[in-house]
N, C-alpha and C positions, 0 to 999 in steps of 0.2 A: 553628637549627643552630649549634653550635659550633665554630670555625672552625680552632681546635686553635694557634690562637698568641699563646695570654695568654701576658704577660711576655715575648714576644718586642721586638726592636728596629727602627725604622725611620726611616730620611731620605727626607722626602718633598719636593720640591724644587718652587720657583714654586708653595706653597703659601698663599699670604696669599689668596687666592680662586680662587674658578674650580672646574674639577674637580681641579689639584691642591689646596685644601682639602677636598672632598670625598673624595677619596684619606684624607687625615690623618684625617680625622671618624671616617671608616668605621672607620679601621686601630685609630683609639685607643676606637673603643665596643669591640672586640673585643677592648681590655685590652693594645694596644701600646704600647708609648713611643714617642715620636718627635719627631724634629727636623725643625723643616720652618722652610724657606728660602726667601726674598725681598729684594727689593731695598728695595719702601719699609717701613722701623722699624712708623712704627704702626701701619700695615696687619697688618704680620706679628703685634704684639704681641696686636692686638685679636683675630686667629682665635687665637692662642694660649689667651688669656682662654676665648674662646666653646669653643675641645675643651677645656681642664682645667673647666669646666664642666658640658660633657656625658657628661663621665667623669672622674670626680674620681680614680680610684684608677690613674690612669698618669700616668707623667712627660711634660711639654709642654717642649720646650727650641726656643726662637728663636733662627734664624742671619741675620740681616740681612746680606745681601751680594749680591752677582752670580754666580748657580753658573753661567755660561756662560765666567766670570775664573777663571783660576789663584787668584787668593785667596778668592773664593769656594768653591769646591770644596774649600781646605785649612781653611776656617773649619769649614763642615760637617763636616767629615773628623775636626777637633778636638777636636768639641762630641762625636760617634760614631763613633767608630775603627772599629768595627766590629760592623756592622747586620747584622739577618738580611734586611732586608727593604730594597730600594732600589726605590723610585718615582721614575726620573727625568721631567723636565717644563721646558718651556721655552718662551716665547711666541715665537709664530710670525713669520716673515719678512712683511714689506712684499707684498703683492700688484703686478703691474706688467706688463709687456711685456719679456717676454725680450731683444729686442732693445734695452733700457735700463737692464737691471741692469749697473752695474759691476763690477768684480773684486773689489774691497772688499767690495760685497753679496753674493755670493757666499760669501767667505772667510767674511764675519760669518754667512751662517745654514748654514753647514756648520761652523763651529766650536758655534754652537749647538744647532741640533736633529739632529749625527752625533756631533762631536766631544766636548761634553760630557758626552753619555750614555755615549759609550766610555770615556771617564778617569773618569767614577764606575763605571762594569764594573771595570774595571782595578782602582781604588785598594781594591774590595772582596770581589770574587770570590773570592780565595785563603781569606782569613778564614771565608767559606760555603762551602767544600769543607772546610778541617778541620775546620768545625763538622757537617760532614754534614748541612745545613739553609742553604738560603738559593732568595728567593725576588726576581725582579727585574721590575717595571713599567714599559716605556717608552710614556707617552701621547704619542703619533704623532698622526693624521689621518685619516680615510678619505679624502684625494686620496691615500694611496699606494696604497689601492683601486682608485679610480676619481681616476684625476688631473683638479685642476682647473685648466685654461689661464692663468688669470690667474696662479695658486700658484707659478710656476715654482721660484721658489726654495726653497720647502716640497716643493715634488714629490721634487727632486732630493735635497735632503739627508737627509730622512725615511728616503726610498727606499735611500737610501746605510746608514743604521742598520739598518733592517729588512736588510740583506743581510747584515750583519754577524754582527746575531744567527740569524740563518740559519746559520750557521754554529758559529758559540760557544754555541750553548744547545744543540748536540748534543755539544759534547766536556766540556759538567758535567754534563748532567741523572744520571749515575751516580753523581754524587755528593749526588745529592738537593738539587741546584740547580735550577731553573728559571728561564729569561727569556721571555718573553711580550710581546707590543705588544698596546694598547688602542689603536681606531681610533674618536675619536669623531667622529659627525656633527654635527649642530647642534640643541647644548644652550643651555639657559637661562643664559649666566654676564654678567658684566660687558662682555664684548667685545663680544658679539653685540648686547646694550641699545646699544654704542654704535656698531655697524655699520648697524643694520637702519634707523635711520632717515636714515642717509647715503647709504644704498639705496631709502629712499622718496624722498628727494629726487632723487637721478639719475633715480629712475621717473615721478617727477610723482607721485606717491599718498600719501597721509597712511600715518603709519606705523600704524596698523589695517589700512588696506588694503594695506602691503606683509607686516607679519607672516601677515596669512589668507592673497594671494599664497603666498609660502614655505609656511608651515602643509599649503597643500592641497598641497604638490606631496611633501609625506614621508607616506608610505603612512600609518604613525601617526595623521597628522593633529595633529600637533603638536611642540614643542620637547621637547629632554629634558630631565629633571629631572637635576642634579649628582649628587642623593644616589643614583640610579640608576647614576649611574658611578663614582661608590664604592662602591657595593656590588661591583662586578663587580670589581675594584680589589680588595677584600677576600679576594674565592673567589681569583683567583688565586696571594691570597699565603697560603691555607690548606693544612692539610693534604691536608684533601681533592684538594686541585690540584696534588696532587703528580704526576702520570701527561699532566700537561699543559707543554706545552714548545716553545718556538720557535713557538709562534704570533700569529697576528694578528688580534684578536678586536674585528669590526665592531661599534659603537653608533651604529647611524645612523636607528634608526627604520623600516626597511627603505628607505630611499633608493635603496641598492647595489642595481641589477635583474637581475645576472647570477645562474646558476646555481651558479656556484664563487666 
């Protein structure tokens, strides 16, 4: 399928791995440019190499910095004034006990996974309404799904974005904008390799037996693949996904066991 947005533009942010690289992968087989964002240089440089590889015939532009900082977001902003297509992305708050989070934890993952999604809404929105085309990404969580108690402070900020765009992706989509959340479950990336066996050890199980543990308990029966969540990543920034808007699309494997 053609996705209908060669030669289109894109900042795809906390892309140096994970599923935001996957986000970038996807966007630049389908003939996007893009800038994609991170904090550590060669990390970033190295995916940059690997997509102008896998698609030689798009621009690759690396923005080393912190898009959760004021000068991260203006470094991005520099490099592409003005994207059709914004993937925001940001790694997740500390796990803990609500009653030990301090204010500072707080401030910090509500300035990161509410507050910087919103100031890259902001710094670009206008530009995709006169362009009559823009399309927005924000990879959330499924705890805003289904909250998970330890997550507190993921629960709450997430939550706090998702309400937002609840709102703001019904005063553009007439303008042939859309914003969308991606809610991924638990994928195959760097994080998870180095959670799962900090989770075998608090279990007492080798980490064999705690990835089959997890494994059996997602309907799947397994982790998800990245490039699967670029791809879904891709449709919503196509044409075809134009008639979709302000929602909240589960990658969990069927994890999630409600009916709605």
């Amino acid at each position: 399928m053609d996705l209908g947005i060669r030669g289109r533009n894109a900042i795809v942010c906390a892309a140096s791995k994970g599923l935001g690289r996957a986000c970038a992968m996807a966007l630049a087989r389908e003939g996007v440019n893009v800038v994609i964002t991170a904090r550590t240089k060669s990390e970033l440089e190295a995916t940059a190499a690997d997509i102008a590889r896998a698609a030689p015939d798009v621009k690759v532009t690396a923005v080393a910095g912190d898009i959760t900082t004021e000068e991260g977001r203006a470094a991005a902003l520099k490099a592409m004034p003005d994207p059709d297509i914004l993937v925001n992305n940001a790694g997740g708050p500390p796990p803990g006990d609500f009653r030990e989070f301090t204010r500072e934890q707080w401030i910090k993952a509500v300035e990161a996974n509410m507050l910087t999604p919103i100031e890259m809404i902001r710094a670009t929105i206008d530009g995709m309404i006169a362009r009559k085309f823009g399309r927005v990404v924000n990879i959330t969580s499924s705890a805003v799904k289904a909250p998970i108690a330890v997550l507190g402070l993921s629960n709450g900020a997430r939550s706090g974005l998702t309400g937002f765009v609840a709102g703001i992706s019904r005063q553009v989509a007439v303008h042939g904008v859309t914003i969308n959340n991606l809610l991924p479950g638990r994928f195959e990336t760097d994080r998870l390799r180095q959670t799962i066996p900090v989770q075998a050890k608090k279990a007492g199980r080798t980490v064999e037996e705690e990835i089959k543990a997890v494994t059996s308990a997602i309907p799947a029966g397994r982790f998800g693949d990245p490039d699967e969540f670029g791809a879904w990543c891709a449709f919503l920034c196509s044409v075809q996904g134009a008639y979709m808007t302000g929602q909240n699309v589960l990658l969990d494997g069927g994890s999630y066991p409600g009916t709605f």
